[in-house]
C-alpha positions as CSV (number, residue, x, y, z in Angstrom):
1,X,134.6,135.7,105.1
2,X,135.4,133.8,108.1
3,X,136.5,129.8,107.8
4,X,133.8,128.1,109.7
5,X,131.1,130.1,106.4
6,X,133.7,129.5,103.5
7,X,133.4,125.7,104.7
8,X,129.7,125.4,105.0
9,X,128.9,127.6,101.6
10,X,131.7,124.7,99.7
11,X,130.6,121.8,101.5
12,X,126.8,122.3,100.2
13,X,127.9,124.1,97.0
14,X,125.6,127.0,98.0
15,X,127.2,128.8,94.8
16,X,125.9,126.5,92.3
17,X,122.7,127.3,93.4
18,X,120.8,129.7,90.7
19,X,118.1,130.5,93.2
20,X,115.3,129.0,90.5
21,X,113.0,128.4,93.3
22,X,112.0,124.8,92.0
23,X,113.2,123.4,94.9
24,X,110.5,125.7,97.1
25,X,107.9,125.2,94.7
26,X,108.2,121.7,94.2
27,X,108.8,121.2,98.7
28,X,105.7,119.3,100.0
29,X,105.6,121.1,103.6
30,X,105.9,124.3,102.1
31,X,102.3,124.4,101.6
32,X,101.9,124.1,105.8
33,X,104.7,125.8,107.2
34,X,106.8,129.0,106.6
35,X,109.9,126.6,105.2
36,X,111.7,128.5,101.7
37,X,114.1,126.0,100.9
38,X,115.1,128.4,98.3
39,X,116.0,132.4,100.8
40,X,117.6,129.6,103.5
41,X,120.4,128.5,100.6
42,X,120.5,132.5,99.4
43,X,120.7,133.9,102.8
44,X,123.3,131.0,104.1
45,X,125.6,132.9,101.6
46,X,126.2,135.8,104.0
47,X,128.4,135.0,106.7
48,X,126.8,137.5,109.2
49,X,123.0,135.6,109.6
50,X,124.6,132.0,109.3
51,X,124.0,131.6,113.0
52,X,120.5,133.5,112.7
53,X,119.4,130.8,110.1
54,X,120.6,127.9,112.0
55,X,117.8,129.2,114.6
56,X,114.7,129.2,112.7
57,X,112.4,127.3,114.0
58,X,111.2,125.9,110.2
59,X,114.7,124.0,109.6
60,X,112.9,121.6,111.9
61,X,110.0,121.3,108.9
62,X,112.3,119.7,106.2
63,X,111.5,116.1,105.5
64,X,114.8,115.0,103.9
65,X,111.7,113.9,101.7
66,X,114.6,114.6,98.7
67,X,112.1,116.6,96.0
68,X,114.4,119.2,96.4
69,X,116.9,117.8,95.0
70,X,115.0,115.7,92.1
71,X,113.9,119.1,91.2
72,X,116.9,120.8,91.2
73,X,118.4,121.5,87.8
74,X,121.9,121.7,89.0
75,X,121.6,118.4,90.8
76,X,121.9,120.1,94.3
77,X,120.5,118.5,97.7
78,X,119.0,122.0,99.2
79,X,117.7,119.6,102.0
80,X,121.1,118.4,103.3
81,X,121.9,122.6,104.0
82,X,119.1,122.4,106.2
83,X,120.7,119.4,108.3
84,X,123.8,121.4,108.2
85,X,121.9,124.4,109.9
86,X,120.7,121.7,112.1
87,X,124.6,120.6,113.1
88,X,125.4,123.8,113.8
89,X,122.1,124.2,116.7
90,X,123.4,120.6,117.8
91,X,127.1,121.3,118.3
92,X,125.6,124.2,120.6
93,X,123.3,122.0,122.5
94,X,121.0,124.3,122.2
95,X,118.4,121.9,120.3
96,X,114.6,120.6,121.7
97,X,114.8,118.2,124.4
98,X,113.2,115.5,122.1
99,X,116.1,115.9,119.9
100,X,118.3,116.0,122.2
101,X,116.7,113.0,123.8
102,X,116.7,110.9,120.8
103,X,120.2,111.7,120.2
104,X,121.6,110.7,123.9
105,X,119.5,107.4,123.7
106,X,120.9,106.5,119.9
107,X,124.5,106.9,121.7
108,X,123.5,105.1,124.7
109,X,121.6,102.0,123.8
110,X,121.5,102.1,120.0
111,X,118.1,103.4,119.2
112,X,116.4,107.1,118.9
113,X,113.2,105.7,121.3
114,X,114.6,105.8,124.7
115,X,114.1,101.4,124.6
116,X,116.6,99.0,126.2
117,X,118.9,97.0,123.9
118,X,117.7,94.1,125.7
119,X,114.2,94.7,124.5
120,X,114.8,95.0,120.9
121,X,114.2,91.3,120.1
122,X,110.9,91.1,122.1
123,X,109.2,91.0,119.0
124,X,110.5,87.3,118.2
125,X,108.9,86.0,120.8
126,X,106.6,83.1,119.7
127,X,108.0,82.8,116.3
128,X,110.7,80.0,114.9
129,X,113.4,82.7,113.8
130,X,117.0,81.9,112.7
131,X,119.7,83.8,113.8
132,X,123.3,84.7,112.0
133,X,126.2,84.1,113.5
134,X,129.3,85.7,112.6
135,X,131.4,83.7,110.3
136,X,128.4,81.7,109.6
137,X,127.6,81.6,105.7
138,X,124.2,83.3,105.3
139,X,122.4,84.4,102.1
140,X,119.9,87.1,103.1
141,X,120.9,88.9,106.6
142,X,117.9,90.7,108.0
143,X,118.4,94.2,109.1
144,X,115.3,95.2,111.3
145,X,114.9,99.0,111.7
146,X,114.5,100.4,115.3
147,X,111.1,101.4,114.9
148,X,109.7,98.2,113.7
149,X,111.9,96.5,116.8
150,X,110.2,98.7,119.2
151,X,106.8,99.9,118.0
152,X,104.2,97.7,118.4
153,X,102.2,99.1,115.6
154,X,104.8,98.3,113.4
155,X,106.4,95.3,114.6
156,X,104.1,93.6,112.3
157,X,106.8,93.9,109.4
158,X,109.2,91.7,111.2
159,X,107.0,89.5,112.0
160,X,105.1,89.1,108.9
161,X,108.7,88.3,107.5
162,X,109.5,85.9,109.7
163,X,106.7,84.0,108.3
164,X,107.2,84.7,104.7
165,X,110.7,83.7,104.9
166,X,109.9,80.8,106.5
167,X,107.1,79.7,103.9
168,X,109.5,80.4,100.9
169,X,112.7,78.2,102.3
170,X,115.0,81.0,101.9
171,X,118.2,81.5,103.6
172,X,118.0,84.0,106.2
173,X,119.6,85.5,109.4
174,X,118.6,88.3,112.0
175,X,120.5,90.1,113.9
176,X,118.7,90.2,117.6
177,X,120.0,92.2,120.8
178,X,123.4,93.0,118.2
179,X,121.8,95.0,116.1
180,X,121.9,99.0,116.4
181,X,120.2,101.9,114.4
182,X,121.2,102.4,110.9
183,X,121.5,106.2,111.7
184,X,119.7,107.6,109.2
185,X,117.4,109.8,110.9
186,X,120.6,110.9,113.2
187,X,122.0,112.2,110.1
188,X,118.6,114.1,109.5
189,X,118.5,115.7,113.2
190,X,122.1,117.4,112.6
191,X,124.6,114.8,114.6
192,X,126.8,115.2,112.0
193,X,130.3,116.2,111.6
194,X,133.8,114.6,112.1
195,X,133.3,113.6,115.2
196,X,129.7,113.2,115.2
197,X,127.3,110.5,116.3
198,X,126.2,110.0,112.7
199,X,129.7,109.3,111.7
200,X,130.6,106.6,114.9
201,X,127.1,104.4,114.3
202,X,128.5,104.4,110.6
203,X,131.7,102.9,111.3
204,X,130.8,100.7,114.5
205,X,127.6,99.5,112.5
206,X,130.0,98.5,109.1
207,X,132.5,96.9,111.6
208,X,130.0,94.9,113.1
209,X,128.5,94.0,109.9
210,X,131.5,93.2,108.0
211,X,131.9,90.7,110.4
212,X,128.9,88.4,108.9
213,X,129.2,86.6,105.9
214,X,126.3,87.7,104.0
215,X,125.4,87.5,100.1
216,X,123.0,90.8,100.9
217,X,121.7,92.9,103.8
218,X,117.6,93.0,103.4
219,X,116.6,96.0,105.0
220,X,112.9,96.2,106.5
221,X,112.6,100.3,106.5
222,X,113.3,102.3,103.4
223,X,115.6,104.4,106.3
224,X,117.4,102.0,106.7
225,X,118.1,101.0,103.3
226,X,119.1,104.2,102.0
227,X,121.3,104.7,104.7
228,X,123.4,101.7,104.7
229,X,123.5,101.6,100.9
230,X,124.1,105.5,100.1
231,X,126.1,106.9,103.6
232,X,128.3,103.5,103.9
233,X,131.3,103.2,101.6
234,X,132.7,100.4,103.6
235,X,130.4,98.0,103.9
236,X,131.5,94.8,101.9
237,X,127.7,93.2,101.2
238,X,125.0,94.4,98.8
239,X,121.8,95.9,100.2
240,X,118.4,96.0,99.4
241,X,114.9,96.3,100.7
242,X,112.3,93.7,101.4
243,X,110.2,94.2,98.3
244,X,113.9,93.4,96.4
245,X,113.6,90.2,98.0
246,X,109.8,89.4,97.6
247,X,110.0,90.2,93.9
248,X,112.5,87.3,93.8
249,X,110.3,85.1,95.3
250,X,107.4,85.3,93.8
251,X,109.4,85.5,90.0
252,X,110.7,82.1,91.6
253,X,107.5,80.8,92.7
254,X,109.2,79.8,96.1
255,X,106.5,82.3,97.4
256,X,103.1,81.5,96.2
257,X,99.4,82.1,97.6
258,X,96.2,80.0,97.4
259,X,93.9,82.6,99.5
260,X,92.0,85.2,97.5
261,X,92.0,88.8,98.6
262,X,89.5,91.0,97.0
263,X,90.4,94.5,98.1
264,X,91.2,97.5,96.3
265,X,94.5,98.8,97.3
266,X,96.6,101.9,96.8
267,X,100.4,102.1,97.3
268,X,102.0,105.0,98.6
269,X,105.7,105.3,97.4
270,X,107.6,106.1,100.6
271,X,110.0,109.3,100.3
272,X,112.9,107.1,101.0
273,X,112.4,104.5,99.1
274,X,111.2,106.1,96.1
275,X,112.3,109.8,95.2
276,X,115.7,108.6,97.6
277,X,116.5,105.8,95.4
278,X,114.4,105.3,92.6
279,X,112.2,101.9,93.7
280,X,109.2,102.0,92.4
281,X,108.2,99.0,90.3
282,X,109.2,96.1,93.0
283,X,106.7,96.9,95.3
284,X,103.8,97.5,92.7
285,X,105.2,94.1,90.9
286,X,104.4,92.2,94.7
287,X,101.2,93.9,94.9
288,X,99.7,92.5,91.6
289,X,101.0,89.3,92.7
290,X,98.1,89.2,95.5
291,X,95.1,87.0,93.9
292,X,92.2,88.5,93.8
293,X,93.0,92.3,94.9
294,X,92.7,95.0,92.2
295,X,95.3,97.9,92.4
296,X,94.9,101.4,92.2
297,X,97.2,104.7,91.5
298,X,96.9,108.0,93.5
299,X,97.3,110.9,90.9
300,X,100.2,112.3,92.8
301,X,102.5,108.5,92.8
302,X,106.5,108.0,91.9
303,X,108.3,110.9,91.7
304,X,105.7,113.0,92.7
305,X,104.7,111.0,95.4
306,X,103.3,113.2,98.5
307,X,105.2,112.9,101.4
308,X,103.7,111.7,104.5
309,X,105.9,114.0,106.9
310,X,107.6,111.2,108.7
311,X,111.0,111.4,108.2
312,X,113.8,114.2,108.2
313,X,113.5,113.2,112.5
314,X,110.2,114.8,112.5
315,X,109.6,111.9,114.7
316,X,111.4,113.5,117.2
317,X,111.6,116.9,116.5
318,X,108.3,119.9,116.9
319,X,107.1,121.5,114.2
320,X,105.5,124.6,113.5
321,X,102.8,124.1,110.9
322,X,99.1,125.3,109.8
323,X,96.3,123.4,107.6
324,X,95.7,120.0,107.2
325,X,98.6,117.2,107.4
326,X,99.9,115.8,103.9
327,X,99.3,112.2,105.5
328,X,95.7,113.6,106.2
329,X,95.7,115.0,102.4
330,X,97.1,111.4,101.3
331,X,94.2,109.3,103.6
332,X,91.5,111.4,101.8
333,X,93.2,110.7,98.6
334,X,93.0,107.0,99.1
335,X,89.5,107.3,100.1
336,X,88.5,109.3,96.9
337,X,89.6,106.3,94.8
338,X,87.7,104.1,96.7
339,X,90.7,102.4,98.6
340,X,89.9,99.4,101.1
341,X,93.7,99.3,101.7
342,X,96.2,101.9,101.8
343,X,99.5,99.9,101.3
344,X,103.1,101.0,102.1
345,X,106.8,99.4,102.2
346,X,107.9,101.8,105.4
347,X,107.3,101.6,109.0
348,X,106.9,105.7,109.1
349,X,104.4,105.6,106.6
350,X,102.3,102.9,108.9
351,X,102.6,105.3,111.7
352,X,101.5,108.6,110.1
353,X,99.1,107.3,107.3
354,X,97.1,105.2,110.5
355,X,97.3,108.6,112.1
356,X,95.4,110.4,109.5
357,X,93.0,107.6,108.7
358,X,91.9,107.8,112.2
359,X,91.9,111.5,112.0
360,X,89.7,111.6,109.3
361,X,87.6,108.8,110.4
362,X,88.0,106.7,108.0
363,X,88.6,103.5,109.8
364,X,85.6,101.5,108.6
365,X,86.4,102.4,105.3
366,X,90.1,101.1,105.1
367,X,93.1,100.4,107.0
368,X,97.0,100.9,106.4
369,X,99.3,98.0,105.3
370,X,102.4,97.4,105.3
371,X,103.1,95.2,102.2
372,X,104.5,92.3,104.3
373,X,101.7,92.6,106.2
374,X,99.2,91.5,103.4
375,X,101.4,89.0,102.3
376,X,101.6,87.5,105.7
377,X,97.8,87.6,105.7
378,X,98.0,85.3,102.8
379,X,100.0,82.7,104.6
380,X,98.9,80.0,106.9
């Protein structure tokens, strides 16, 4: 068996694997496209089709949604041999020009969207924002997300935070112009390695950090947060996501609301956020903090939330797929329980669930949220 296979089959621990097929069975695109998480681990075992599997066009299907691995009963991460395939097409440059794209505009101005760093505070404009300095005590240091910096769908969240930050007296600081991708979905779209892209945002990102002194990092994208708290042993502050922050607040009553609301809403657990790292309650706690509103559950929530296809860089990266979309599936969900408000805690999920409300035609019926959207609703 040559090196370069001996390496891949330890680094993934393809031997553990018992090929028990829950991790195909339990794989929410496998229902739309030809993806078997399960023959991709089996057949990576053979040194002679390595090559052959890394150019199938359904590794690019994959999610990184992580039920794979909650499924697996040997505690494996089948989804992360599927990014591996995915380093090995990227190390030959042979990879789809989005990808490649993304990739080459991460490296150059520090985001996956082809935007200028000097655009990626535009969204402050108008709004009374502090900033952190470097060496500068600050409590909560505000991580922003490239999407919600450059999307104007979603540039909402920041926004909205700005405001309940500001109503709650809390000790804050963003980052501006300084700021660079987290990396996550770089990880995802293969640019991985020793000398990968992944790996030199990870340690210019913790050097930059490191130089703030911060009691936490709030991250606004559930990408975000699971990157910088799961892929970065050396940063020296705690991290958390927003909804970490707003259960403070409103358990402190420094955050309180005098409007009433009286919608029905359904949360969706993002991928990352959820099945990733195990955050379920804080953003339902928030939710039945909103007066007036009355909160529904899908069938399929938690663990067994249904993923909305947006992450694993299938922002960037085409897919071959059949039937209907699971964020289509998810939207006709929400409508079934009578939802006025499909609520999320993920810039991703914005983008795809609007997407498939629109598809569907359901936008008389309800709209998509972001959860620091409502709040900021609530706010005057």
């Amino acid at each position: 068996m040559n090196t370069e296979v001996q390496s891949f089959i330890q680094k993934y621990d393809l031997l553990g694997c018992i090929q028990c097929g829950r991790c195909t069975g339990g794989c929410p695109v496998n229902t739309r496209t030809d993806l078997n998480v399960r023959r991709i681990v089996y057949d990576a075992l053979d040194e002679d089709v390595l090559e052959e599997l890394a150019n199938l066009p359904e590794i690019w299907d994959c999610t990184a949604c992580h039920t794979c691995a909650i499924r697996c009963p040997k505690g494996l991460k089948p989804m992360e041999v599927l990014v591996g395939l995915r380093n090995i097409l990227v190390e030959s440059g042979v990879i789809q020009p989005t990808v490649r794209d993304a990739l080459e505009s991460a490296f150059r101005e520090g985001n996956p969207w082809d935007k200028p760093r000097a655009m990626r505070s535009d969204w402050m404009e108008g709004l009374e924002v502090k900033m952190a300095e470097p060496g500068v005590r600050v409590e909560n240091l505000v991580f922003v997300c490239c999407t919600i910096a450059y999307d104007p769908r979603v540039q909402a969240i920041a926004r909205n935070m700005v405001k309940i930050l500001n109503k709650s007296g809390v000790d804050y600081g963003f980052l501006s112009t300084d700021e660079s991708c987290c990396a996550s979905e770089i990880f995802n779209l293969g640019e991985i390695g020793e000398d990968g892209l992944f790996e030199m945002m990870v340690e210019d990102n913790t050097e930059f950090l490191n130089d703030y002194d911060v009691g936490r990092i709030v991250a606004l994208s559930p990408h975000c947060y699971d990157a910088l708290k799961n892929q970065y042993p050396d940063l020296k502050a705690e991290v958390i996501h927003y909804t970490h922050l707003l259960k403070e607040l409103l358990e402190e009553e420094k955050l309180t609301f005098d409007k009433e609301f009286p919608q029905k809403i359904v949360y969706h657990d993002p991928c990352f956020l959820g099945k990733q790292n195990n955050v379920y309650d804080e953003p339902r706690y928030v939710l039945s903090q909103i007066p007036g509103a009355e909160q529904v559950e899908f069938e399929r929530n938690r663990e067994r939330s249904l993923c909305c296809e947006g992450g694993g860089g299938r922002m960037w990266a085409e897919t071959e797929s059949h039937g209907e979309r699971l964020a289509e599936i998810r939207a006709q969900d929400a409508k079934d329980l009578g939802a006025t408000i499909l609520a999320v805690a993920c810039p991703f999920c914005v983008l795809t669930l609007d997407d498939a409300i629109k598809a569907k035609g359901f936008e008389e019926e309800m709209r998509v949220a972001d959860i620091s959207e409502l709040l900021g609703e609530l706010i005057d």
